[in-house]
Steps between C-alpha positions, in 0.01 A plus 500: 500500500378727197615745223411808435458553149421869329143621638514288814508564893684279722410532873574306839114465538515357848695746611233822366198255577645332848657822629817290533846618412618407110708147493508509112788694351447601119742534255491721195677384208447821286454833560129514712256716662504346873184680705553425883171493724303322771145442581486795696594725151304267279153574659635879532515450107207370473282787692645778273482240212222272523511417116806337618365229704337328185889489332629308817248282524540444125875439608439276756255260354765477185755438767292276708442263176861541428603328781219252504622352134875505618395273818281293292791447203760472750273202648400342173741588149877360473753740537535500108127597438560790787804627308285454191219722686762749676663571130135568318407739840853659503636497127743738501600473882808279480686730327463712780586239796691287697454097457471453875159751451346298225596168701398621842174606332420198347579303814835296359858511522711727240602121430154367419465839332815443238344100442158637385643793261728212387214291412305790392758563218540135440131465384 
């Protein structure tokens, strides 16, 4: 669903902001810093901290248009303009992970996945 690169937060945000239990799992492939809270800890944060709120708003809006852009290429760019896209977001990433990641992400088979870098290296 998303990657964590250096300097970002990954969260189940419907599980902090729903009060529901987590159904996303996350999986680290380097060494990381993993910080495990709820809603209930977050606004505890946020009364001894409240130059923190500003930061996870900041966080949230950046994640919020995130998202929006992945729904709206998913719905509109070819799987080889996404893998295009996913390689400028995420340059050095694929050194770092799995095909089925990259293919899962982009919303394609590992199959369709091989064809475009095929292409890609035929242009």
């Amino acid at each position: 669903m998303q990657f964590g690169i250096r300097n970002w937060w990954i969260s189940d945000y419907i599980a902090i902001y729903a009060n529901e239990s987590a159904t996303l799992t996350l999986e680290c492939l380097k060494e990381s810093q993993v910080v495990v809270f709820n809603a209930q800890k977050l606004n505890g944060i946020f009364n001894l901290f409240p130059e923190f709120e500003p930061f996870q708003r900041n966080l949230l809006e950046r994640h919020v248009v995130s998202l929006h852009r992945r729904i709206l290429n998913q719905l509109q760019l070819t799987a080889s303009e996404r893998y295009d896209l996913f390689l400028e977001q995420y340059p050095d990433i694929e050194q770092y992970t799995r095909n089925y990641h990259i293919a899962s992400y982009l919303g394609i088979t590992q199959e369709s996945l091989s064809r475009v870098r095929v292409e890609k290296a035929n242009l």
